[in-house]
N, C-alpha and C positions, 0 to 999 in steps of 0.2 A: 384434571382428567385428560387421558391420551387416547389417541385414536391407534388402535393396533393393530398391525393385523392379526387378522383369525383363519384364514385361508385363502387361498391362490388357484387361478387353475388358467386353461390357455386350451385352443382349438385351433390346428391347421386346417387347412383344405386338401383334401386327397392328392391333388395332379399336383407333380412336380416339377417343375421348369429349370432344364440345366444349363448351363452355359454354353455345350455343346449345341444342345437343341435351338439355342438362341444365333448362334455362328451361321444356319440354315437362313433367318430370318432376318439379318441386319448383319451390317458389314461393322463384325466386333470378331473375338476373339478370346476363347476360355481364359487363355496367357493376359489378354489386354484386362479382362473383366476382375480376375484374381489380382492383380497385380494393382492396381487402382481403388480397388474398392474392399477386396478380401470376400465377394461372392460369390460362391460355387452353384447355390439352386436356390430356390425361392417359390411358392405357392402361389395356384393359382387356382378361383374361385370354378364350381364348376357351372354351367346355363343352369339359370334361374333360381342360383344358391348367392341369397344376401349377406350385409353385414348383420341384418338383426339375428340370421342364422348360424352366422360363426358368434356372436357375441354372446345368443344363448346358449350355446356350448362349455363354453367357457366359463358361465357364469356358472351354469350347472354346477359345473366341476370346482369351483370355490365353494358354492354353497356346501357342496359336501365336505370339501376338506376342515371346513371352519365348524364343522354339524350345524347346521342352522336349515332351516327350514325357509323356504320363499315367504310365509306370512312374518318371520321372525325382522325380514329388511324394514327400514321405515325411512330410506331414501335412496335413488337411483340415479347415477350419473353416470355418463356413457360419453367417453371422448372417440370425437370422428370427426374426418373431411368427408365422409363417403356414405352418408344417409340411404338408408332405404327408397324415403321418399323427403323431398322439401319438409311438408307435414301432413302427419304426424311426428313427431321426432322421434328416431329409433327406439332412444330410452322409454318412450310412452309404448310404442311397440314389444319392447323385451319385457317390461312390465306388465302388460298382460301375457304374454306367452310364459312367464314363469307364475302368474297368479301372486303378485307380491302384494297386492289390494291396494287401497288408495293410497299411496306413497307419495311423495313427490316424486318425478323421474326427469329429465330435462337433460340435453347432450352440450356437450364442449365442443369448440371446434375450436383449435388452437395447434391443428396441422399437429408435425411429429412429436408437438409437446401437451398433445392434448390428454394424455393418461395423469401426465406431472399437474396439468391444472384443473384437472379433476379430484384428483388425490389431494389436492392444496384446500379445493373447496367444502369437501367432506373434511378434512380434517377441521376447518372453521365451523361448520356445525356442530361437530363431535365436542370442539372445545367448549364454543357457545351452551352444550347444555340444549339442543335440540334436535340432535338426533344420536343415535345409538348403538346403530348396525346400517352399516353403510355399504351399500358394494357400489362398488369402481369398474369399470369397464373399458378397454381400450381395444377398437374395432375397426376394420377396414378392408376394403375390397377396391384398391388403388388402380390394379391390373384393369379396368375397367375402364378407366380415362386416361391410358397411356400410348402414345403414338408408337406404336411397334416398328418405325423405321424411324426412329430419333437415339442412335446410339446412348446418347448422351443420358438418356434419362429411362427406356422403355430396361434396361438391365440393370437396375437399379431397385423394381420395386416389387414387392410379393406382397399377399394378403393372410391375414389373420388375425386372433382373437386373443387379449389374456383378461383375466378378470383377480379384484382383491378384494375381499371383505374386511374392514375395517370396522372393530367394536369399539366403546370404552372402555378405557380399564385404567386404573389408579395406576400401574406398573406401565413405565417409560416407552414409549411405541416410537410415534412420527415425533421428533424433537423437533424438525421446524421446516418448514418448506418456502420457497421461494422464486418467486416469476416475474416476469419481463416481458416486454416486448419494443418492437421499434418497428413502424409499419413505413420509416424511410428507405427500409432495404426488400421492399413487397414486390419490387420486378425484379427481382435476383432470382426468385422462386415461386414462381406463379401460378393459375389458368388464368384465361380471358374471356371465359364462359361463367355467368350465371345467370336465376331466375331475371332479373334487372338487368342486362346488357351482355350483349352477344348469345343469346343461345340459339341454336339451330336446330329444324325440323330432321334430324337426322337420330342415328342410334347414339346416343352416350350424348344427346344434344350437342357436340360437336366437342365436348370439356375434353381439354389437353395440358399435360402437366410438362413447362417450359423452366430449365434453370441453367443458371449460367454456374459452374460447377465447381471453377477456382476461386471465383471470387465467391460461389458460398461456403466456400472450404475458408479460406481464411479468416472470415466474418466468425464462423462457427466453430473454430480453434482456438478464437482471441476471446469471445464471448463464454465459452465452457469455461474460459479458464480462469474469470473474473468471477461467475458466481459459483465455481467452487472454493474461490480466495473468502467470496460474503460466508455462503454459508458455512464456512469451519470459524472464521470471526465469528459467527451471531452464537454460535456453542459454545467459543472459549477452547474449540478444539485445534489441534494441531494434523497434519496431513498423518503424520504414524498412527495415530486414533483411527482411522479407517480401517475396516477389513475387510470392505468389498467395496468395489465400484461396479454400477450396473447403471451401465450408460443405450441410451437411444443408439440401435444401431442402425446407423445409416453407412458407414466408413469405416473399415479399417486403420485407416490411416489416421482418422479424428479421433476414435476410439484410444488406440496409442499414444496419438499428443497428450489426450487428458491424464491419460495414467502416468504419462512423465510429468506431466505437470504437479501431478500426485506423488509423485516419488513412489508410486508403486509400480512392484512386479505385476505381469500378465496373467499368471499366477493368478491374482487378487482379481479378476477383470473379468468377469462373464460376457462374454462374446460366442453369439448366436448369428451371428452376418452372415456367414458364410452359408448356415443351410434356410436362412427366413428372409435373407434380403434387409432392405430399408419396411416394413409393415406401418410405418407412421406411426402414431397413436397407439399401434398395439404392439410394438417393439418394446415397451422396456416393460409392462406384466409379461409379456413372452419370457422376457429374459429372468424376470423374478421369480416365475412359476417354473423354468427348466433347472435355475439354481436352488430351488426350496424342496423340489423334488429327486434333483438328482441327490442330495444330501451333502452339498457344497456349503452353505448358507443353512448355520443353525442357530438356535433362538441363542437371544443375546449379544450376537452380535450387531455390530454396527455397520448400514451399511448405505452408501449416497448413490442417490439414483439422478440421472440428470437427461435435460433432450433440448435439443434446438429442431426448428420447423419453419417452415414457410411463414413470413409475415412481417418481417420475424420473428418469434414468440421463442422463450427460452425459457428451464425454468430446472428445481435440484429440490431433493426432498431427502432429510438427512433419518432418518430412520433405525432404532433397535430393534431388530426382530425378535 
């Protein structure tokens, strides 16, 4: 039995934040931002709109795509760095706001690879024979704990939501997924704020997102490119066997390395950087819900999805739609 998917769906935030408007507020540059990163705008949440609130958007919008009804789920995971609250965890949040009933619901936190290890862990139920209809969730509201005078990192991030429903089905879906981590490279990419040490009487309790940017470029170039060597091994596939790559956008540039690595065209390469930013967790449902929708990506095909994140956590999910 294979976990499939059954529909897709994805939520921006209304406000748009451009590069322009960014050049007002930190000493960067549209030219400097484009050229490094490949991003032009990026979303930004509006006061007093969460992530449970982008995430139920999205989620929405799967359920419908997949026809299933909220009592029809019978498990809920929700990848995030950017909870609503400590606890509850948002999944137990979205889970009553969509009336999914007693399900289990429980969130990932596995930084930008938190959608991939979510989708890994549904897919082991699905196999196991314990659960049946599964939605996936990758969610974030990043803009919220960014220091807006840290060039380095504050144009880098946007917020939003993609969601996937994942059924059974006898016919071939998720063929194998695959994750990592190495928490020796955890000051490369970090905050120094949590519940347990450092947090401050202030708004956002003081949480700021710090990274050293070449050196996680290079980490996350070498590392893409090993577990896209595993996971075409563990299929017996070859790199030509691909017809999509839909990778974590965080970089244009990393984006590129991997599809060379791939020996594929760009062409082949779903990239959404430029209008959503780095979104964490919710960058690569963003990117599989704009590819399923725009009618880029259609069933039967084959296609690898991959992300690397703060911690570091990596992780590739080889998939026939």
């Amino acid at each position: 039995m294979y976990a499939r998917i059954a529909g897709t769906g994805s939520y921006l935030p209304e406000r748009v934040l451009t590069n322009r408007e960014l050049e007002s507020m930190v000493d960067t540059s549209d030219q400097w931002i484009r050229e490094r990163t490949g991003i032009c705008e990026r979303r930004v949440v509006a006061d007093g709109q969460t992530t449970c609130d982008l995430a139920e958007q999205a989620a929405l919008r799967a359920l419908e795509a997949a026809e299933l009804k909220p009592s029809d789920i019978d498990l809920l995971i929700v990848g995030t760095t950017t909870p609503n609250v400590v606890f509850p965890s948002t999944a137990c949040l979205l889970q009553h706001r969509l009336g999914l009933g007693e399900c289990g619901a429980f969130d990932v936190n596995a930084a930008c690879s938190g959608f991939i290890y979510a989708m890994s862990v549904a897919d082991q139920f699905v196999r196991a024979g314990t659960a049946k209809r599964v939605l996936v969730v990758g969610a974030e509201t990043l803009t919220r704990m960014l220091d807006w005078s840290d060039r380095g990192t504050c144009v880098l991030f946007g917020d939003g939501a993609g969601a996937a429903v994942l059924c059974a089905d006898p016919e071939p879906g998720i063929l194998s997924t695959h994750i990592h981590a190495n928490g020796g490279y955890g000051d490369l990419l970090k905050t120094d704020v949590g519940v347990s040490t450092g947090f401050k009487a202030e708004p956002g309790g003081g949480v700021r997102v710090s990274m050293r940017g070449n050196e996680v470029f290079k980490v996350a170039v070498n590392t893409l490119g090993r577990i896209v060597d595993e996971t075409l091994a563990a299929n017996q596939l070859e790199k030509s066997d691909l017809d999509w790559l839909i990778p974590h956008q965080a970089n244009l540039r990393i984006i590129k390395a991997t599809a060379k690595k791939l020996q594929m065209s760009m062409d082949q390469v779903i990239v959404t950087v430029d209008r959503h930013g780095n979104t964490s967790a919710a960058s690569v449902p963003l990117a599989l819900d704009h590819a399923i929708r725009s009618g880029k990506v259609q069933r039967g095909e084959k296609l690898l999805l991959e992300a690397f994140g703060g911690g570091f956590t990596w992780g590739a999910a080889l998939v026939i739609y």
